[in-house]
Structure formats: C-alpha cells, structure tokens
N, C-alpha and C positions, 0 to 999 in steps of 0.2 A: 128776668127770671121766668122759664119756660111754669106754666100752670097745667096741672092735671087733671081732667076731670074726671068726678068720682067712677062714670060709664066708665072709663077707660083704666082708671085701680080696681074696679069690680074686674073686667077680661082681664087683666094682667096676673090678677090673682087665682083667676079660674087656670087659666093656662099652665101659671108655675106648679099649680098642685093638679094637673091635668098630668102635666109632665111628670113629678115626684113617682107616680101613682102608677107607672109605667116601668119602674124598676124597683127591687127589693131594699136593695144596699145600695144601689149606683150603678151606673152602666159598667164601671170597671171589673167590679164583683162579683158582678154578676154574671156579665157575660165570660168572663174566668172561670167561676168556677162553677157558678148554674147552669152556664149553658157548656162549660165542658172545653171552653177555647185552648186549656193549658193540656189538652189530652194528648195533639198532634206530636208535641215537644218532649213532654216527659215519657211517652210509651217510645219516641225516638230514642230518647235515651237508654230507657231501660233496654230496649233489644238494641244496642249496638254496644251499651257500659255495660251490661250486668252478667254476659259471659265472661270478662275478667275480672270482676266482683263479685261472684257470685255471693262468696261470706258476709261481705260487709251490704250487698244488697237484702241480703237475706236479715238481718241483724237489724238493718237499719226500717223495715219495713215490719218486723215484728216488736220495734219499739214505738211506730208511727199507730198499731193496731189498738196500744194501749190510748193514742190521745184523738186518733179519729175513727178507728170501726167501731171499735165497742161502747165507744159513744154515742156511736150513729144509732146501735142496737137500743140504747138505753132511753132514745128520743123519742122511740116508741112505746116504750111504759111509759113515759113522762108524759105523751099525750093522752096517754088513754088511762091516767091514773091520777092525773096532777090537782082535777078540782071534783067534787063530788059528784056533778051531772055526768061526767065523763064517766066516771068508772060504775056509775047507775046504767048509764046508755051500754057499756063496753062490758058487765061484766061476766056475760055467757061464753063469750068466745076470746077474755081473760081464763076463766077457768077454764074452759074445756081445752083450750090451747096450753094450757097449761100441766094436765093430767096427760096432755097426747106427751106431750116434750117428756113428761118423768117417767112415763111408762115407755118412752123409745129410749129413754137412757138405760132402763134396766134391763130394758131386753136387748140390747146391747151389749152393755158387761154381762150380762151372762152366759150368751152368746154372741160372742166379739166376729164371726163370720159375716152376722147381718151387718155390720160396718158398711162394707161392700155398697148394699145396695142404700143404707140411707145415705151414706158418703155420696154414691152417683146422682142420686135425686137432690141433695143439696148442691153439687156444681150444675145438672139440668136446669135447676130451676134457678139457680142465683142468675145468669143474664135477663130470663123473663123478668124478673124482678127488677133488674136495671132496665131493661124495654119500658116495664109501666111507669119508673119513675121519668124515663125521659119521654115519653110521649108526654105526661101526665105536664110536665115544666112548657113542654112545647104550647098544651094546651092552653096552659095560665098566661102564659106571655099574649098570646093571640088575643086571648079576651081582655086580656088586660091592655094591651094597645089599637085594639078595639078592630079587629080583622073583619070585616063584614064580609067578605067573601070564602069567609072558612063555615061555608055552608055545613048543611048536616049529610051531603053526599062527599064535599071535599074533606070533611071530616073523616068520614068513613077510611077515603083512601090514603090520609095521611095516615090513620091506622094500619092500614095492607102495608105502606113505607116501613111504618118503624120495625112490624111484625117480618116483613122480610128477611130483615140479615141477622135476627134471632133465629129463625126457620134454617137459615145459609149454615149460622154456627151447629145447630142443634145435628144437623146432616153430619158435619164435619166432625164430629163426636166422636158418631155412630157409623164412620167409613172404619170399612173392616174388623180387625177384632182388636181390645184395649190393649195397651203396652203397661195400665199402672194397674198393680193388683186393687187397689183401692175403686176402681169405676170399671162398671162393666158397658158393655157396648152392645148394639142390636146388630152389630156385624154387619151392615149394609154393604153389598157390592160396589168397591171402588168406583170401577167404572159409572154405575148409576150414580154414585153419589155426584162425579165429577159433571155428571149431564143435568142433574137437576141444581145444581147452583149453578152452573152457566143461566139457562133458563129462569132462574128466581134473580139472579144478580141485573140480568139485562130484564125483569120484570120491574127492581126497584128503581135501576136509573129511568125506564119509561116513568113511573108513575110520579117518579121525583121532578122529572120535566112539567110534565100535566102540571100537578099541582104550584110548580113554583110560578108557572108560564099564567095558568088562573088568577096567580095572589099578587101578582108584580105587575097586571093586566090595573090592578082596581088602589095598590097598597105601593109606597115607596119603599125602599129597602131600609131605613132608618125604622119603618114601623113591623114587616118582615124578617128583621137581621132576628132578632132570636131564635122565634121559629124555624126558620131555615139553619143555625146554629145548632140547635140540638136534632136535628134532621143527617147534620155531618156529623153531628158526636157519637149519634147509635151506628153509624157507616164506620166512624174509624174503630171502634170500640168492637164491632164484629169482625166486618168485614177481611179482617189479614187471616183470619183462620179459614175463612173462605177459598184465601187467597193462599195459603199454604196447604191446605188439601190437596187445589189443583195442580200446585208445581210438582207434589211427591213427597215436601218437609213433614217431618214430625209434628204432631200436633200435643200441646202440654193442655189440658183440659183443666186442671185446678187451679193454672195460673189467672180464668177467668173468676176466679172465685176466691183469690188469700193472694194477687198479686196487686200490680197498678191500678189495674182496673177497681178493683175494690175499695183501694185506698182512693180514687178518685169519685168515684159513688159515695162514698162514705162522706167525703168533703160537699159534694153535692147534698146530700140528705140531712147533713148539719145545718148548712145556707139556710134551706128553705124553712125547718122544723126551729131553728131559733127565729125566723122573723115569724113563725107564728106565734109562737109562745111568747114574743114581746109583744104583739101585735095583740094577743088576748089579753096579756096581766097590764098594758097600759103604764100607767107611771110604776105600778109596782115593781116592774120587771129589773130582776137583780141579774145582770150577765153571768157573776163567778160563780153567784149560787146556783145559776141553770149549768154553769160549765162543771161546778163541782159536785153535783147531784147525777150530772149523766157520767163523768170521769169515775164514780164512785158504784154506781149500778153496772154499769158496762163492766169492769172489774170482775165485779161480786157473779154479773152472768156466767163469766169464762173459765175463770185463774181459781178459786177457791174448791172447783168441784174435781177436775182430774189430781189435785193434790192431793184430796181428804179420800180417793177413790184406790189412789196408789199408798197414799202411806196407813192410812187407816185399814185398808181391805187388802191391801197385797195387790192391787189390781195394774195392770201395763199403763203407765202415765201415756203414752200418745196413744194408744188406741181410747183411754177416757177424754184425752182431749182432743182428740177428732170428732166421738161421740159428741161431745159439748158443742165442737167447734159446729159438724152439721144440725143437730135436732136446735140450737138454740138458733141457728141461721132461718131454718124450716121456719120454727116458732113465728121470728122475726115474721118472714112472708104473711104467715097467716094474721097476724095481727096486722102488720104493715094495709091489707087487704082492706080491711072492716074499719080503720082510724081513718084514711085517708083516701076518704070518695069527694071528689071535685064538685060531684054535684049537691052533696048537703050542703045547706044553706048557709051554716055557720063558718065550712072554710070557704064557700065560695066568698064569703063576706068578706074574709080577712087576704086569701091568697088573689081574687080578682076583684073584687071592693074595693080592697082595701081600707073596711074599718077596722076599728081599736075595739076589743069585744069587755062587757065591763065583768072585773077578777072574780073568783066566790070569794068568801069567807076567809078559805084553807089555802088560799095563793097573797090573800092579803095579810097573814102571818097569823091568825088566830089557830085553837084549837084545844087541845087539851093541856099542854107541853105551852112553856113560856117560850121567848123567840132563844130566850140566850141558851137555857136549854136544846132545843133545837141545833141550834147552830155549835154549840158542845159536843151533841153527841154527834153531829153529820163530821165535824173537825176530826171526833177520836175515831169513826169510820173511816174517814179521807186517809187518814193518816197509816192506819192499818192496812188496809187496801193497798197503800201504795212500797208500802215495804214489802209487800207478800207480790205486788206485781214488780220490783225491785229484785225481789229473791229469784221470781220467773223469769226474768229477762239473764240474770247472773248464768243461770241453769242451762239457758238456751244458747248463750255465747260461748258457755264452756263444753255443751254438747255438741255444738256445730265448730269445733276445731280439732277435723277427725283425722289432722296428722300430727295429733298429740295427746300422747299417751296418758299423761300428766292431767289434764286438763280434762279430759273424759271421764277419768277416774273420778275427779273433783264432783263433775257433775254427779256419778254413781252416788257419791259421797250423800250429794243434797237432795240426790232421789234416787235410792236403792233401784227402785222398783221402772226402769224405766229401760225396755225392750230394745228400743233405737242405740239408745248410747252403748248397753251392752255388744250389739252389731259392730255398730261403726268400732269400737275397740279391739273386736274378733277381723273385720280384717285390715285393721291397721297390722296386727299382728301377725298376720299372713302377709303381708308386703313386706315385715321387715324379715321372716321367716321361723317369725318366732309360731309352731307350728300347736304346742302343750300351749300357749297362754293363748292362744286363738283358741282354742279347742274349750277350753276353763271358758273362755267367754262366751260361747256359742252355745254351751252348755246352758248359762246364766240367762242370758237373752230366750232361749227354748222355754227356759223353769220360768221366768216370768210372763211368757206369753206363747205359748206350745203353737198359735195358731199365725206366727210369723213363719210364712214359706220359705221367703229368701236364709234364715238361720236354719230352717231344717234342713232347705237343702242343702245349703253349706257342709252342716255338720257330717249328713249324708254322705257325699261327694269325700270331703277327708277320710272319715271313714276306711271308709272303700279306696281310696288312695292306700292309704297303710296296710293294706290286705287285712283288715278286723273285718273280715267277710260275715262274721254272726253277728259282729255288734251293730253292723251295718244293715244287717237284712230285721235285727226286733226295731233301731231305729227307724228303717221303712214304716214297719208295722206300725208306730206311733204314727208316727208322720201322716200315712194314711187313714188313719183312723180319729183326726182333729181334723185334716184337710184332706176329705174322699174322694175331691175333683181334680186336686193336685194331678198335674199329665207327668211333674218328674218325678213326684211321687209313687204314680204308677209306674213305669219305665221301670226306676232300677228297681221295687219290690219284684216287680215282673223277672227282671235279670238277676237279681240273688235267688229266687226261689228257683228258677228255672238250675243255679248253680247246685242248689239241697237237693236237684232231682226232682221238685215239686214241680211239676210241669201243667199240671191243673192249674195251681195257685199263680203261673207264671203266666197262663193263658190268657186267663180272668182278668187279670189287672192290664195286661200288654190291651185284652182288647176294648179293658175301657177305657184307657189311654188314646187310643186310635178312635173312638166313638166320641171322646169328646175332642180330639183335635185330627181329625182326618186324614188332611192337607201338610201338617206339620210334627208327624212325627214317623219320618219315614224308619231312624232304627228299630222304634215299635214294629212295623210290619214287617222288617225283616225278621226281627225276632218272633214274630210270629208265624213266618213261615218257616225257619227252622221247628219252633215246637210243631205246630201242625205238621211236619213231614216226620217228627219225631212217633205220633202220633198216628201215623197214616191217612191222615186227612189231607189227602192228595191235594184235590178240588180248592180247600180253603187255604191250603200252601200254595198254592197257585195264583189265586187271586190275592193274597197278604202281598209275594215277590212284584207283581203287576202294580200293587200301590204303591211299595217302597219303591221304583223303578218312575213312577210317574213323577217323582219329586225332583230338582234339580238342583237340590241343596245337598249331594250326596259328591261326596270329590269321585276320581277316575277309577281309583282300585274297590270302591265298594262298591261304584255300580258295574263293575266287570264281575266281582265278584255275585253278586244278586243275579246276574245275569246265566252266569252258572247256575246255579241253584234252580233256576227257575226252568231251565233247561233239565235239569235233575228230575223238575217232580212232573214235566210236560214230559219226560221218557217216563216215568213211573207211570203215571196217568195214559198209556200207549202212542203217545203223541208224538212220536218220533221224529215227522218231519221237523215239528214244532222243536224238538228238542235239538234239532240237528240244526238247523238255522239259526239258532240262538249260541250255541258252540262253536260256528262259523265264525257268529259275529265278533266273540271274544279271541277266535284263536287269530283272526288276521288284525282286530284292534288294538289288544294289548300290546305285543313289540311292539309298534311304534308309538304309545303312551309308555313303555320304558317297564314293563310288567311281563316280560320271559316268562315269567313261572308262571303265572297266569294260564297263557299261552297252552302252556305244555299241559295243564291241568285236560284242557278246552280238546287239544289232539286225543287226548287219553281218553274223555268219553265220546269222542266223534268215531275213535277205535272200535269202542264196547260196542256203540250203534251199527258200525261196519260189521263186527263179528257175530251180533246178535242175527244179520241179514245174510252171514256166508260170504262177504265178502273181505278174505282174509288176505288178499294181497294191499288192499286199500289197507285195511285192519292193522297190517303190517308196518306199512309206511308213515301211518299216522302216531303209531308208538316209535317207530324210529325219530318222527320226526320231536316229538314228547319229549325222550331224553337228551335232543340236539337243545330244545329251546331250556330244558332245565338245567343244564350244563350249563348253558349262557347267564341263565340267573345267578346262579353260584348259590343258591337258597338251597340247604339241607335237605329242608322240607320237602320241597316241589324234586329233587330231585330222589329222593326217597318215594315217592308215592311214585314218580314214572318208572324206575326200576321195578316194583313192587305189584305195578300193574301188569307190565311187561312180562317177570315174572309169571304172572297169573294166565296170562295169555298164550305161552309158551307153552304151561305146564297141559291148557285144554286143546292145547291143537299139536300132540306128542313129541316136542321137540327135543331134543337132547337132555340128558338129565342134566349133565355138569353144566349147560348154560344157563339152563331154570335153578340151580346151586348159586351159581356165578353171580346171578339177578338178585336172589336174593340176598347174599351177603352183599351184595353193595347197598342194598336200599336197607338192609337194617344199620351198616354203618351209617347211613347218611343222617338215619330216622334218631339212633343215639346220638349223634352231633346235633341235630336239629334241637334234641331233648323233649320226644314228641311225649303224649301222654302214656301213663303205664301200660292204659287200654292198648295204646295204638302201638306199642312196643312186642306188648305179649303177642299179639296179635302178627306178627310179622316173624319175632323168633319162633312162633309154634311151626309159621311154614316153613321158615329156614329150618326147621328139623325134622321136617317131611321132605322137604327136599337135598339135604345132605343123606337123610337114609336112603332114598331113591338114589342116590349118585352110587351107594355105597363107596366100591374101591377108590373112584374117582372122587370121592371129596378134597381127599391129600394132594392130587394133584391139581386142583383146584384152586387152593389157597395157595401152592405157589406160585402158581403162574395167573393169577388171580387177574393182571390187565391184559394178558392174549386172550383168555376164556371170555372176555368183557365184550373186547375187539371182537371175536367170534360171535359174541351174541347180537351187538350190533348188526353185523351185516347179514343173519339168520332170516329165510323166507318161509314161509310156511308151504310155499308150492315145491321148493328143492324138498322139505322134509314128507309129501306126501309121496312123489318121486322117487 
C-alpha cells in the first residue's frame, strides 16, 4: 500500500482548489456561455434559419425575453438591493436613476416623437454595454488564472481590442441616413465610413497579435483560452456589421439590441450575477428563490407598464412598450455602471478571490414578515406576473400573424389600444382589396396613435388614390402638423395645395421637403420649379430643375421631360443658347427612348427660339418637323399642341388664312380627344374663332376638304409666303 505524505496531501489540496478557483461553474459552462463559445453557432443559425422563420423566430425569442433578458435586468436590482449595506452604498444613484427612467417615460407618452431619440441612444449604447461586460469577464478570468503578463500597458491595449469593433459597429450605424423611423443616424459618408473600418478592423487584428504574441510568450493557452475567448466573442458579436457595411448589405441596427445577441448577453449576465449571489449568501443561497425573485421583478419592470398605459390612459401599447423597453434598458446601464466595478474589494473578493462573503440579516430570512409569509406573498406575485406575462405573449402571437384577419382582431380584442396590429390589419386588407375595411383600420391605427407615419401615409396615398382630393389635402394638414419633418408629408401637402391654387402654401412645404432631404426627393424639385416658374422666379426655377436632373432615380420620360422645362425657364431667363442645347438634347433623345411626342414638344420650342431670332426657314422646318414626330406618337396631346403651335406661327408670319383655320381645327380636335383641361380647351377654341372669322368665306371650304388644306399646310414656307 502506496503511503502519502501529509507535504504532499497539503500540494494536492492546494492545487485542486487552485484549480476550482479558475472557473465559476466549470470549464464547460463557462467557457459556453461566459465566454460566449455557443455565439459562433447560434448567430449561424439565426442568419441563415430565421429569414424563413421569421414568425416563429420572432415568437420564440420573445418568450426566451421573459426567462433570460428580463431576468438578466432584475439581477441588477437584486444586487444593489438584496442586503441592507447594498442599498445604503447604492441608494443615490437607485433614486436618481430612477426619477431619470419616470420622468423619460412621461415625456415620452406625452410626446411619443421623443421615442426616436431615446429608442436610438438605447440601441447606441446597448453594445457598449456588452463591450464592458465582455472585457470586464476577459478581465476576471486573467486575474483569476493568474496572467502576470497582463501588465497595466497590455491591459490598456486589450482595452483599445475590445473598444475597437464597438467603434467598427457604432460607424456602421451612422453610414448614411436611417432606413427605421425609430433610430436616427449622423448620416456619415459611405465612403468614409467604408475607409475608417478598413483602418480600425486591421488596427484590432494588429493589436490582437501584439497582445496574444505577449501573453502565449510568458502563459499556455490552457491558462490564456478565456481571455483570448471573449477577445473572439466581442469580434464575432460586432464585427459582421462591419462586415456588411462594406459589402453594400443592409444593416438591422435593433437586432443588436432585442435579437440573439441580447439573449446571449443576457445568458452571460445571469452566469456571472448568480455565482455572485451564491458566492455572497454562502450556504444560504436558495437557487429558485434567486430564479423566482428575478423571473418576478423582470416581469413587473416590462409587462405591467405599457398595459396599464394603454388600457387605463388610452395610450399606443408599442410606443409605451418601447418607451419601457429603451429607458428601463438605459436604467439598466446606469445601474449596471455603479454595482459592478471589478475593482471594489468585495467583488474583486468574490469574482477573483473567490471568497464566500458572510449574508446580512435580510438574505438570511429574517425581517419584519415571517418566512412563510414571505414566501406567500412572492408565490401570489410569481403567480400573477406570470399570467399577465402569459396574456402578453397570447397578444403578441396573435399580433404577429399578419395574414390573418381573425387573429389580429383577437389581439384588438385583448388590447384595443394598440397602433401596430391596427396597421398590420389595414394592409392585410389592402392585399386582399378589401379597400373600406383598410381604410376603417388606418383610421383606427391613426386615432390611437396620430404620430405613426407609415398609417398616415397610407391613409394619405388612398386618399388621393380615390380622388378625395380635400379629404386628402386636411389629411396632409394633420399629418403635417403631429409629424412637421415628415418629407411625404410635405410632398403631397405641397401637391394638393399647389392643386387649391395655393401655390404659397405648396412652395413652403415642397421646400422644406427638399431642405430636409436634398438628394432624395427629386419630384419635390420638380415641383418646385413648376411653382416658381409659375411664380416668375426664373432663377430659383432654374436651379429646383438643375436639382431634380441631378438625381438618377427619375425613369427616361421625366427626366426628358424636366429637361424641357428647364430649357423653358433658361429661354425665359434670356439664356437662349442654354435653352436651345437643352431642346437638342431632348429632340434627338427621345425617338430613340420610344417618346415621339416628347420630341415634337422639343422641335416646337427650338422653332420659337428660331423665329424669335428671324430665322424662319429653320423655324419652319422645325414645326414641320414637330407634327411629323407627333403624328408618329399617336398621342392627342402632343399632337394638338404641334398643330396649335404651328397655327400660332403661321398666323405671325401672314400665311394664308384658311391654313391657320386648317391648324387650328385640327389641334382643337386632337386637344378634345386628348380631354385636355377646360383652360387649355377655351383657350384654343377662342383662336379657332379668330381664325375661322379671318378665313371668313373660306371657312366652308375648309371643313370640307379639311385633309388637302392640312396637306397644304404641311408643305407651307414662310419664304414662298413673303415672295
């Protein structure tokens, strides 16, 4: 029988709890879900399962919210509230974090716009918040396995590591401008963005070399693997959005903050906060009661406030539970911040110590309250809490099934008040064409929550489909008057008022449409250069066509046609060459883009430009050539205006009466087929009645031989007529 000696049970025992003392749970537990190993697998998943799941993803991770995020929330009241020293040390910035959180709820519901911006600084700041947890785990593992060469300079730059592809994401935000009304964007230049993550991305692989190359110089990877673990968890947890900026993909910005990621921080932030809390209360430590106290707080933080906000106050159930979802996240952070600093004594004790800290009083079950009491009333809590988070999840599976009708309704049913599901029902009903019960719901969706964009415009847009051109134009006016910055808000109030003849009112709003989106709203400037030339504001009709022209989101016939125009007010403005090269451009463009009438428009004023300069043989041909390319069109229109112009041109340069007669009975036929406006109608019969009296005798014979008079006028020179 092999004998031991006690030296050698003394080292054997140091070692095993040498070793213990180097993991929280176990190496499997830990490096899973502490250090983040199960990240690589399941974010695989989710982005290659969950665009053909999207529902049951959806479903499945807002039932996951109830047993680990709001959990996770709950572990930090539990720390900073659980034993009397706690909430003595903790409780200035308990309250005042607390007054900030109810006073950002109510200025929220009151004014549900500011959403917007605490919604964006809640998904800003939630990766920071994952950065400090995972550096923070990086760091306990080092001290805990005893890293000596994680000096206080390599410290530094593992800090520069982690802050990197935080900095990578936070760019990738803020390239260009937001696509979700809910986050707004600093709008940063693509391109720049694209050049400064190149440069930060090959900043964090150097500095990841440096330091691994330092710590694997002095340390084996057995004592290394963690730290280097959550080094690749903050890499894969940013880095694809890095990585999809530069390829050109969309970027989802809340999925950082209500997706996998979350529910994987959240698994991470329970790990660590239940071994501290066993590791403080020592033998006391009750697992269900820790699991049923934060299951029961976490609840009460979320679920309890946007119901009582909607059904009690009438208020929009997801705008109050976004309110909840971000200030009580905010909250989080700032608490999060002040509980858990690495360098106090007492968690350094417990998280790299690794002592057992001894319970108060109030963790050892004493207090005012018997235990069975206690434990009565937390049960008739648990219990309540979970039926009303029960009710919420029912709500949410019958509101996220939005190709059915049935089912939507239900959810109406269990919260009247609630914006989204009225939406998603308005255009279920427009896919099936049911056009009145869309309308009934958009209505619905509006009355409970006037500062939903997407149902205004909706509503808007039908509207104005149906020709309810006044109901549409006071609709605007609401619209614009909850949502001032709205750009389609501005647009069509612009284009109904401009239709009432309100050309002021049409101006104003086109140009603050155009002031807040420049680049992107090029029928704003067209329509602003019609009003300004309506207006005689040559100069600033000039520059509107010049903008709408610069945009390349405009199909072939509007920017032929802008291009006219812009021609129109550079001849108005004396600009004549200007005006003549730009009618070039359209007249030999258009036929071969398959726009004849165009065309003929383009001859017609390159005509006006000829005759205005006396040269009436070109002048000539250019209107011959007008009603050759209108003719080809077959469009009423365009060939009523070439007749009509031609007409005009005959009459100033004294050509026969009966073929200025001829001219114009055809182009007022064309102009009544076309159905042009009454204006444009009077407006042509008055000179078809100036010039049937000028024919006088010859009118009669006129109308009978109506296509040799035609033929005659066709081939008419203005030089045989001076001749």
């Amino acid at each position: 029988m092999t004998t031991i000696s006690a030296t050698e049970q003394t080292l054997e025992t140091r070692t095993t709890a040498a070793a213990s003392r180097r993991w929280l749970y176990g190496a499997p537990t830990d490096l899973i879900i502490g250090c983040g190993l199960w990240s690589l697998p399941l974010l695989l998943i989710t982005y290659w399962v969950e665009p053909y799941f999207a529902g049951g993803f959806a479903t499945a991770f807002y039932a996951l919210a109830l047993v680990c995020n709001y959990p996770h929330y709950a572990a930090t009241w539990y720390r900073a509230c659980a034993q009397p020293a706690d909430r003595q040390r903790y409780w200035q910035v308990l309250v005042w974090s607390g007054l900030l959180t109810l006073a950002g709820l109510l200025l929220v519901h009151a004014h549900p716009p500011l959403l917007a911006w605490v919604f964006t600084l809640y998904v800003f700041w939630s990766p920071w918040h994952y950065t400090g947890q995972n550096y923070g785990i990086a760091l306990m593992f080092a001290r805990r396995r005893g890293l000596t060469a994680l000096d206080r300079p390599t410290t530094r730059w593992l800090w520069a590591a982690f802050v990197l592809p935080y900095v990578m994401l936070l760019l990738a935000f803020n390239s260009g401008p937001s696509a979700d009304p809910l986050l707004l964007s600093a709008g940063l230049p693509p391109a720049a963005v694209k050049m400064a993550i190149v440069v930060l991305g090959a900043s964090f692989l150097a500095i990841t070399f440096v330091i691994g190359r330092r710590l694997l110089r002095q340390h084996p990877w057995s004592v290394t693997g963690p730290t280097f673990a959550m080094l690749a968890t903050q890499a894969m947890w940013f880095t694809p959005a890095a990585i999809n900026t530069l390829s050109g993909e969309p970027l989802f910005q809340a999925r950082y903050s209500s997706g996998m990621l979350a529910l994987l921080h959240s698994a991470q932030y329970l790990w660590i906060t239940s071994y501290y809390a066993r590791r403080e209360q020592g033998p006391q430590w009750q697992p269900w009661r820790y699991a049923a106290v934060l299951f029961a707080v976490g609840i009460a933080l979320f679920i309890p406030g946007p119901w009582a906000a909607s059904l009690w106050f009438g208020l929009d159930f997801t705008t109050s539970f976004l309110a909840f979802t971000a200030l009580i996240n905010i909250h989080h952070f700032i608490l999060d911040g002040a509980v858990w600093k690495p360098r106090e004594p007492r968690i350094a004790a417990v998280l790299v110590q690794d002592q057992t800290q001894h319970p108060s009083a109030d963790v050892a079950g004493s207090g005012r309250f018997s235990p069975g009491w206690r434990r009565f009333a937390l049960t008739g809590a648990v219990v309540g809490l979970v039926l009303l988070a029960g009710l919420d999840v029912v709500k949410f599976v019958l509101g996220g099934r939005v190709t059915d009708a049935a089912a939507l309704n239900q959810a109406l049913k269990l919260n009247p008040n609630d914006a989204l599901v009225a939406a998603r029902l308005a255009r279920l009903a427009l896919a099936e064409g049911d056009r009145l019960r869309a309308r009934e719901a958009l209505e619905r969706a509006i009355a409970i929550n006037p500062y939903d964009a997407d149902s205004q415009a909706m509503l808007g847009q039908m509207l104005i489909e149906q020709g309810e051109y006044d109901a549409a134009y006071r609709h605007y006016q609401a619209f614009h008057e909850h949502l001032p910055n709205d750009v389609r808000a501005l647009v069509n109030l612009g284009t109904l008022a401009a239709r009432r003849g309100q050309d002021e009112t049409g101006i104003a709003a086109w140009e603050r449409a155009v002031q807040l989106d420049p680049e992107g709203q090029t029928m704003a400037w067209a329509n602003l250069g019609d009003a300004y030339m309506r207006a005689n504001r040559v100069p600033d009709a000039i520059r509107a066509y010049e903008q709408a022209l610069r945009a390349p989101a405009a199909d072939d016939r509007q920017r032929l046609e802008w291009t006219l125009k812009l021609g129109d007010s550079q001849a108005a403005a004396g600009r004549t060459a200007d005006a003549e090269r730009l009618y070039t451009q359209v007249r030999e463009t258009a036929p071969a883009k398959g726009f004849p009438g165009l065309a003929s428009t383009a001859a017609t004023r390159r005509a006006g430009l000829y005759a205005g300069r006396n040269q009436l043989d070109m002048a000539a041909a250019e209107h011959h050539a007008a009603l050759q390319l209108a003719a080809e069109s077959q469009e009423d229109l365009a060939q009523g205006a070439a007749w009509f112009e031609y007409a005009l041109f005959m009459a100033r340069q004294s050509a026969p009466t009966e073929l200025v007669f001829a001219a114009c009975l055809q182009a007022e036929t064309h102009f009544r087929a076309a159905g042009a406006s009454p204006v444009v109608q009077a407006t042509v019969q008055a000179r078809l009645r100036d010039a049937e009296a000028a024919a006088g005798s010859k009118a009669a014979g006129v109308r009978e031989r109506l296509a040799e008079v035609l033929s005659q006028a066709r081939a008419w020179q203005p030089q045989a007529a001076a001749r």
